[in-house]
Phi, psi and omega in degrees: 000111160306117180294165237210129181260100210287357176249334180283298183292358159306151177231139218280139170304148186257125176295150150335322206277324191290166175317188339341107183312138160348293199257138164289109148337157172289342179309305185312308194315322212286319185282345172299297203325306195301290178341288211271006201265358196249103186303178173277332188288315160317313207267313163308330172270348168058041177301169161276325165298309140342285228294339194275331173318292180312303175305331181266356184263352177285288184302006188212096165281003192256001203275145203295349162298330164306295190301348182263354182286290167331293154320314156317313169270346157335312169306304190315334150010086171292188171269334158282332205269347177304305131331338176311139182231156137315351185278319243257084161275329161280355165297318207282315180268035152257298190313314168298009153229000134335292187278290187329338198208065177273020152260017202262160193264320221270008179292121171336163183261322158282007190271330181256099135231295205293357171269326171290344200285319180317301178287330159293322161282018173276315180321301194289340165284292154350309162218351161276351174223046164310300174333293192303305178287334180276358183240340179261020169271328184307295183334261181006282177310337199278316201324298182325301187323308194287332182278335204255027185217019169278124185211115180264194162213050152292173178244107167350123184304138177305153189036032166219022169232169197281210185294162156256006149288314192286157233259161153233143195210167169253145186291152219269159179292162196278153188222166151253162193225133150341147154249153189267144177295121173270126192289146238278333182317312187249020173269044178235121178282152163244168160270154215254359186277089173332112188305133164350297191281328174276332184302325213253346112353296210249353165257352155315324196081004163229066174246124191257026137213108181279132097247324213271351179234338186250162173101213179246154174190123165312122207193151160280129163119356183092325118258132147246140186264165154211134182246157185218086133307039178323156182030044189262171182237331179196176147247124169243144169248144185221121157243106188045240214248345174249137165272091193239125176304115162280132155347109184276108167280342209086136173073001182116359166263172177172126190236193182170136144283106140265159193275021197257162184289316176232160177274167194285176133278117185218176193229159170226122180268116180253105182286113172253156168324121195043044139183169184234146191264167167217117187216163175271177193263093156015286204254033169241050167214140182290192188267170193282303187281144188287147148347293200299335183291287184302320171285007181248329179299312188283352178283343207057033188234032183248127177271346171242105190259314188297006178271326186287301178235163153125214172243149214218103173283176194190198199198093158266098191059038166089344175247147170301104175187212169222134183257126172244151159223166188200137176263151170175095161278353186259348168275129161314338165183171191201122177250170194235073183298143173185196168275343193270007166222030179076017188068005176239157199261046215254317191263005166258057176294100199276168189246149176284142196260055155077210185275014186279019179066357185264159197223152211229155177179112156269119169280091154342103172105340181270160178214185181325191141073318148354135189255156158202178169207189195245075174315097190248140162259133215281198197249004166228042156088328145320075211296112159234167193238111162215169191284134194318165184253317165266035172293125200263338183211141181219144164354166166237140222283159029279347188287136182238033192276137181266171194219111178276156187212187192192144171243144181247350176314146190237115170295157178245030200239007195309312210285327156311298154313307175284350171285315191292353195260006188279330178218153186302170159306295210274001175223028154222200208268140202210065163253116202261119197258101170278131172225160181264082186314294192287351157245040182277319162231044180344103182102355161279151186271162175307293218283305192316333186287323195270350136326314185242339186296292219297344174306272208318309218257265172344315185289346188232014171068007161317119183311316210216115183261157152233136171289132157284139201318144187271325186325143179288129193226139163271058061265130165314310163321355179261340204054030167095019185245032161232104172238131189251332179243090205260021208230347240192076185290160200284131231272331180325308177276354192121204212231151154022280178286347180278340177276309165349289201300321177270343147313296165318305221269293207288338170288310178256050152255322165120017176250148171256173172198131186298183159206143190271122176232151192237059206289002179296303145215199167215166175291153186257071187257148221286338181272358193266198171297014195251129185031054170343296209224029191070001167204146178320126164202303174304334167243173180292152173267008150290125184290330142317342168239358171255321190303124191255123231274001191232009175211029209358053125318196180216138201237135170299161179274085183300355201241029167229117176314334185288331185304317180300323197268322165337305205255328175307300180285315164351295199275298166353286199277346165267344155317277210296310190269311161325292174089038188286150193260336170178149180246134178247115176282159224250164133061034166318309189324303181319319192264001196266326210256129142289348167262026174323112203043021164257125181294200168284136174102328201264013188207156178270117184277156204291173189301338178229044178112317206285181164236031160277144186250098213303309203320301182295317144339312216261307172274358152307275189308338170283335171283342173290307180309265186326333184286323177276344143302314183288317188249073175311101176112005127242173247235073161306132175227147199262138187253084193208099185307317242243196177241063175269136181309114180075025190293328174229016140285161184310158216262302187304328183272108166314127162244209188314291200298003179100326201269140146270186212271181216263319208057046141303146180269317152206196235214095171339138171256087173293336173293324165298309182286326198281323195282252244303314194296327195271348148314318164260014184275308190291161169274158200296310200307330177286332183311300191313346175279335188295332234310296180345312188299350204255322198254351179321328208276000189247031181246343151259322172014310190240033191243351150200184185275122167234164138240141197275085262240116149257116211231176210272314173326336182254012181239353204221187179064013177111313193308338215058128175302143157357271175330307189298322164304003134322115169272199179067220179287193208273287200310293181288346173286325172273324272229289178315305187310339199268327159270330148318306198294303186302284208306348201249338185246060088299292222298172186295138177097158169292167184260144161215169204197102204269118180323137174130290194268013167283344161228040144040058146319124187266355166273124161318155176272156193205085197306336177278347179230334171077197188297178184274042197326315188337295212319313187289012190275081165347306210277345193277137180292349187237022175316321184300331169271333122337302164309295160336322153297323190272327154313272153356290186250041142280323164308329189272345178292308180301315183275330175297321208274304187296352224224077194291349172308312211253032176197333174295311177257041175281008126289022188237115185296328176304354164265002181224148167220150202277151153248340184193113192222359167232045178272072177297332178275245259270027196029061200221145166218147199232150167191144174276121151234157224248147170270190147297005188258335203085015141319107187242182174216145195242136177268150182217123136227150195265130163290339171306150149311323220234147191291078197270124169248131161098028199268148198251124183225118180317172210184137152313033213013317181260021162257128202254022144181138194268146176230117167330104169269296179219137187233146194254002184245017183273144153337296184275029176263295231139334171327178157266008196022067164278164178172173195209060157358263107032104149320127176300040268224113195300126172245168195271033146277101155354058196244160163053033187054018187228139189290001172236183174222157154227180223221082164261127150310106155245136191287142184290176183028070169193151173250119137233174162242152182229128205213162180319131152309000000 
C-alpha cells in the first residue's frame, strides 16, 4: 500500500488575508442572529425554554425567528467591522474582537450601545414572542423534511443528471441536536460562498486545487460547506442528526456556515429533478496518492506505476469508490468525464499533486465497469477528451473509452513459474509457434482460445507460442503494433481476466508465452497519447525526432524520465500482472539510429556527433536491467535488423563501440532469414552460385543469442507463404519446404515459426480470415499433404526437445563444427552439433532435385553407427520416401579432414538428421 501524504490533502483554514465581503450576507446575519438570540442569563440557569430555544434555531437555520433576530441585529453592525478588507489584517482581528467581546467595559461606547440594542432584541425574541418562533421553526422544519426527502421515479434528463453510482435513498428523518459553543476566537462569520475567481477557475476546468474551495472547511464563525453540483436543485448537508440546506449561489454552486468547532464527518443529499442522491462529498477526502509515489513518479523510477496511476477502485478513508490520477503537466486543469456523470466532467474537478505534473480525484461510489475518460484543458484554454494512458481496460474498438476494472483472477501457474526460472532461454529447448490471436480462430474469444490454442500448440510440440501485440489498438489492419492502450489487453477478445486465463491454460499446458510489445512508437490519433495535454509530452518535442518516418507515427521521448518509466513499468506489467514469460520487442533499429529512414538535413546528430540515439540505449538498457531484476525466468528478445553492437550483452559490459551491451536475453537473426529464404527463392540450377547465402550465418553466428526468426513479416504484403516461395511444382515446393524446416531446427539458434505454415499454407496470412484451416479438412483432396508438413513438424520438435546437441551450446561455438560447407555444385550442407558432453547429431541437407547415392561424408571416429533420426522425404511428410533404413557404420576412409566416413543416400529437397546408433 502506498503511503498517503498526511499534508497535501488537508484543507487549509481561512486566514485574516481572505476575502470579506463589505456587506454582511444572509449567511452573516443568520449566524449573528443565532448567536445573540438566546441571553446569557437563559443560557446560565440553562431553563428548558433556552435549551428547546436553542436546539431549534440549530435545526433550522432558515427559521423566521432567526431571520427577524438577524434583521434586527443588522444594524447593529459596527463601521469597522463593516470596513474590514483581506488586505487589512489587523483591522479584521480588530474587528474579530470586537465582536468576541461586546461585553468589556474597555469597548467603544457605540459598540456596546448597539450590543445592547442586540441583546435586547434577541431577549425580546427569545421570550416575548417564544411562542411565535417555536411554532413557526416547527412549521420550517417539517417544511425541510419534507423538501429533502423527496424522491421520485423519473428517470433523469439526459447531461442533467448526477452520478449514477450514488446511491438514492430517502433522507433519514430530521432529529434536533445541540449545538455546540462556538469559541469566542470564530464568532465573527465569513461568507461561505465560492469567490468570483474560483467560480469562474472552476466552471473553466482550470482550477488546480478544487479541494481548497469545494468540501468543508473550518472558518471563523465555523464550517463553511461548499458544493459545486451542476443542475442540482438543492444541497444538504446531513452530519449525524443535523441537517442544513446550503445556499444556491448559481450555476451550480451552494454553500452554507454552520456554527461546528470542527468539520464534521458528513454525507450530501443532492437534489435533481426528479431524485435525490445521497452521496460523500469528493472534495472531503485527502489524496490517494503518497510523498513516496510522487517522488518516485518525478524520478521517473517508480516500477510499479500502474499501481499509482490511472483508475483504481478502491476503500478510501472508509469509503467505497475510484481513485483516478493522470499524469499532464502542461494542463491548466483536468476533469474526470465518464457514464456516471453523463460524459460531462464540469463537477469533477481533479486536484494538481505540486510539481510532479499529476493530477488526482477519488469519486465516491463510483465502480467497475464504468466508462471514462479525461477532460484536460490545454495552456490555450481549449478542452480535449482523452483516453487514459494507464487504462487496464477499454472499450472495443472503434469505442475508444477506458473502463475501470479490477482483477480477481486467482492463477493456477505457480508450479510453472518456479519452473522456468531453472534454466536460461538461451541453454534450453526454445522453439515459438507466433500467432495472431484474434485470427488463429476468427472469432473466439480468450477462454475459447484457452480451449483450443494450448491443445494444439502442445501437440505439436512447440515450447512456446508468441502473441503478436496484444496491447489495445484501434485498427486491426496495424495487428496491433499502432498502440493506444499499452496498459490494456484489447477488449476485441474479452476483458483482462479472460486474457489471464488463457495465459493460465497455455502454463499449465507446459507452453510458455512471449509477447510482441511495442515501445518504439504510437499512433497520433487525436483521443490518445499525441500531445496529451496539449503539447508534446509522450513524444519528442523536437519534430524531427518524434515523427516517425515510415508509419506516420510518433516515436517516445526516450530522454524524459517519466516516458521512460511509463514504458519500463509497462514491460514490468504485462510481467507482473500477466505471468508473460518474454517480451520480443518490435522496431529496436528504429529507436537505436536517429537517421533511421532519414535522409540528410532530416535528423539531428547525438551530443557527439554520431546518429546513435544515447537516449533509446539508456532505456533499453534500463528496462532489460529491471526486467531481469524482477522477473525471474523471463527472457526479452530484440526485433533488431543492423550489426549493432552487443544487442545481448550485459548492460554493465562495454564493447568495441564504447556502449555497453543493450541486455536482451536474444536477438531476431535477420540476416539468417533474409540469405536463407533468397537463397531458396532460386531454382536449384541456380543455387550454387547462392552457395554462401546457406553458410554466411555461421561466420557470425556467436557474436549473440539468436533466433531464427520465420514470423508473419515473410508471409504478407506480396512477400508469399513459406511454402510459395518454393520453386518448381506443387511436389518440389513442399518437398523445399520441408527441408528448409529440418535445415532451420538444426541450425545454431531458437526456431520461430508464423501459424499457417506448419501445414504449408499456400496463401499469404490475412489478419481477416486467418490461416486456411480447410487445407486440413479429410474431405479436401490434397488434405495429405498438409497434414504431412504439419506432421514433419512435430516430429522435428520432438527430436529437437530430446536432442540437447541442438540447443544446449547454442551460443557456444563448441557446439558447432561444419563437415562440408562448400559443396556448392552439389548443393549440399553437412554440419555436427555437439552437446556439452560431446554428443553429437549430424545434420545433411541436399538443396538439389536429384537423388545422391552413396554420398560420403567425414565422421567422427568414435561413433561406430549412425541412425536416421528425421528424414524430411519419408513418406508419411509427403515425401518420396528415400531414406537410409539401416544403421550406418562409419568406414576408416578419410573424408572431409576427419579420419573416418560414411556412405548416405540423400533424397532430393530433404534435411535428414542422423545421430549415434
Amino acid at each position: 500500500m502506498t503511503p498517503r501524504s498526511e499534508s497535501s490533502g488537508s484543507h487549509p483554514k481561512k486566514t485574516a488575508g481572505e476575502k470579506i465581503p463589505e456587506q454582511p450576507t444572509a449567511a452573516q446575519q443568520k449566524s449573528a442572529a443565532k448567536k445573540t438570540a438566546v441571553p446569557k442569563q437563559a443560557a446560565a440557569k440553562k431553563t428548558t425554554a433556552a435549551k428547546k430555544a436553542a436546539a431549534k434555531k440549530t435545526a433550522s437555520a432558515q427559521s423566521p425567528a432567526t431571520k427577524a433576530a438577524a434583521k434586527k441585529a443588522a444594524p447593529a453592525k459596527t463601521a469597522a467591522a463593516k470596513k474590514a478588507t483581506p488586505a487589512k489584517t489587523a483591522a479584521a482581528k480588530k474587528a474579530v474582537a470586537k465582536k468576541a467581546a461586546p461585553a468589556k467595559a474597555t469597548a467603544a461606547k457605540s459598540t456596546a450601545k448597539k450590543v445592547a440594542a442586540t441583546k435586547t432584541a434577541a431577549k425580546k425574541t427569545a421570550t416575548g414572542k417564544k411562542a411565535t418562533a417555536t411554532k413557526a421553526a416547527a412549521k420550517k422544519a417539517t417544511t425541510a423534511k419534507a423538501a429533502a426527502t423527496r424522491t421520485t421515479a423519473a428517470e433523469p434528463p439526459a447531461k442533467r443528471a448526477p452520478a449514477k453510482k450514488a446511491t438514492t435513498r430517502k433522507a433519514p428523518a430530521k432529529k434536533a441536536t445541540p449545538v455546540q459553543t462556538v469559541p469566542p476566537e470564530m464568532e465573527i462569520a465569513v461568507s461561505p460562498a465560492v469567490d468570483s475567481v474560483d467560480r469562474e477557475r472552476l466552471l473553466g476546468g482550470t482550477h488546480h486545487d478544487p479541494h481548497s474551495v469545494l468540501g468543508a472547511h473550518a472558518v471563523p464563525g465555523g464550517v463553511a460547506f461548499r458544493a459545486f453540483r451542476p443542475y442540482a436543485q438543492s444541497v444538504t448537508v446531513v452530519a449525524g442528526e443535523v441537517r442544513a440546506e446550503l445556499q444556491d449561489d448559481g450555476a451550480g454552486f451552494f454553500s452554507g456556515l454552520l456554527p461546528l468547532r470542527e468539520v464534521p464527518e458528513y454525507r450530501l443529499l443532492v437534489e435533481y429533478e426528479g431524485t435525490v442522491l445521497d452521496t460523500e462529498d469528493a472534495y472531503r477526502f485527502l489524496p490517494t496518492l503518497g510523498d513516496l509515489d510522487l517522488h518516485l513518479i518525478g524520478e521517473g523510477r517508480h516500477e510499479e506505476l500502474w499501481t499509482a496511476l490511472g483508475a483504481h477502485p478502491t476503500i478510501h478513508e472508509g469509503v467505497t469508490g475510484t481513485r483516478f490520477s493522470v499524469w499532464a503537466p502542461n494542463a491548466r486543469g483536468v476533469r474526470v468525464a465518464g457514464t456516471f456523470n453523463f460524459w460531462d466532467g464540469t463537477g469533477h474537478a481533479m486536484r494538481s499533486l505540486g510539481s510532479s505534473g499529476v493530477w488526482e480525484l477519488f469519486l465516491p461510489d463510483i465502480g467497475e465497469g464504468e466508462l471514462y475518460k479525461f477532460e484536460i484543458t490545454r495552456h490555450d484554454g481549449s478542452k480535449t477528451l482523452r483516453a487514459d494512458p494507464m487504462a487496464r481496460r477499454t472499450e472495443v474498438p472503434p469505442a475508444t473509452s477506458s473502463v475501470i476494472t479490477s482483477s480477481r483472477y486467482e492463477w493456477g501457474d505457480a508450479e510453472w513459474l518456479d519452473r522456468r526460472a531453472q534454466t536460461p532461454a538461451h541453454e534450453a529447448p526454445f522453439s515459438v509457434y507466433e500467432v495472431h490471436l484474434a485470427s488463429w480462430r476468427p472469432g473466439l474469444t480468450y477462454r475459447q482460445l484457452a480451449d483450443q490454442l494450448p491443445g494444439y500448440v502442445k501437440n505439436l510440440g512447440f515450447t512456446h507460442v508468441e502473441l503478436m501485440p496484444v496491447a489495445e489498438h484501434p485498427f486491426g489492419g496495424s495487428w496491433g503494433y499502432q498502440v493506444t492502450g499499452f496498459y490494456a489487453p484489447t477488449a476485441r477478445l474479452g476483458t483482462p481476466d479472460d486474457f489471464r486465463y488463457l495465459v493460465d491454460a497455455l502454463h499449465r499446458a507446459g507452453i510458455g508465452v512471449l509477447m510482441d510489445w511495442v515501445p518504439a512508437h504510437f499512433p497520433r490519433d487525436d483521443w490518445a497519447l499525441a500531445e496529451f495535454d496539449g503539447r508534446p509530452l509522450y513524444e519528442h518535442e523536437d519534430p524531427l525526432r518524434a515523427a516517425h518516418p515510415d508509419w506516420g507515427t510518433l516515436e517516445f521521448d526516450f530522454g524524459r524520465r517519466e516516458v521512460r518509466n511509463f514504458l519500463v513499468s509497462n514491460a514490468l506489467y504485462w510481467c507482473e500482472e500477466f505471468h508473460i514469460d518474454g517480451l520480443r520487442v518490435d522496431a529496436v533499429a528504429s529507436m537505436l539510429y536517429l537517421d533511421y529512414s532519414r535522409e540528410a538535413g532530416q535528423w539531428t546528430p547525438n551530443e557527439h556527433g554520431g546518429r546513435e540515439n544515447l537516449d533509446a540505449v539508456a532505456f533499453l538498457q534500463e528496462m532489460n536491467a529491471t526486467v531481469y531484476r524482477r522477473v525471474p525466468g523471463v527472457v526479452t528478445i530484440a526485433e533488431e535488423s543492423t550489426a549493432w553492437d552487443g544487442v545481448t550483452r550485459a548492460t554493465h559490459h562495454e564493447g568495441p563501440s564504447g556502449f555497453g551491451g543493450l541486455g536482451f536475453g536474444l536477438k531476431w537473426n535477420m540476416g539468417w532469414m533474409h540469405d536463407s529464404l533468397e537463397y531458396m527463392s532460386h531454382e536449384p540450377v541456380h543455387r550454387k552460385y547462392h552457395h554462401h547465402e546457406m553458410t554466411f550465418s555461421m561466420v557470425y553466428a556467436y557474436s549473440e543469442n539468436y533466433v531464427l526468426p520465420i514470423s508473419h513479416d515473410e508471409v504478407v504484403h506480396g512477400k508469399r507463404s513459406l511454402v510459395s516461395k518454393m520453386p518448381g511444382d506443387w511436389w518440389q515446393q513442399r518437398a523445399g519446404h520441408r527441408a528448409y524446416l529440418g535445415f532451420m531446427w538444426a541450425h545454431p539458434g531458437k526456431q520461430l515459426l508464423f501459424m499457417g505454415q506448419e501445414f504449408a499454407q499456400g496463401a499469404e496470412w490475412s489478419e481477416a480470415h486467418g490461416p486456411d484451416w480447410w487445407l486440413l479438412d479429410p474431405g479436401y483432396g490434397a488434405e495429405p499433404d498438409h497434414r504431412g508438413v504439419r506432421d514433419l513438424v512435430r516430429d522435428l520438435n520432438t527430436v529437437y526437445r530430446a536432442t540437447p546437441a541442438l540447443w544446449r551450446l547454442d551460443t557456444d561455438p563448441a557446439g558447432f563444427e561444419w563437415v562440408v560447407g562448400d559443396a556448392a555444385d552439389d548443393n549440399v550442407v553437412a554440419f555436427l552439433r555437439l552437446d556439452p558432453e560431446g554428443t553429437p547429431i549430424l545434420a545433411v541437407s541436399n538443396f538439389a532435385p536429384v537423388t545422391r547415392q552413396d554420398y560420403r561424408l567425414g565422421v567422427p571416429e568414435d561413433v561406430p553407427a549412425w541412425h536416421e533420426a528425421v528424414n524430411t522425404d519419408a513418406a508419411r511428410y509427403g515425401g518420396s520416401d528415400i531414406t537410409n533404413p539401416e544403421p550406418v557404420k562409419p568406414e576408416a576412409q578419410p573424408w572431409h579432414g576427419r579420419p573416418a566416413s560414411i556412405r548416405l543416400t540423400l533424397p532430393p529437397l530433404s534435411t535428414v538428421w542422423l545421430r549415434p546408433a
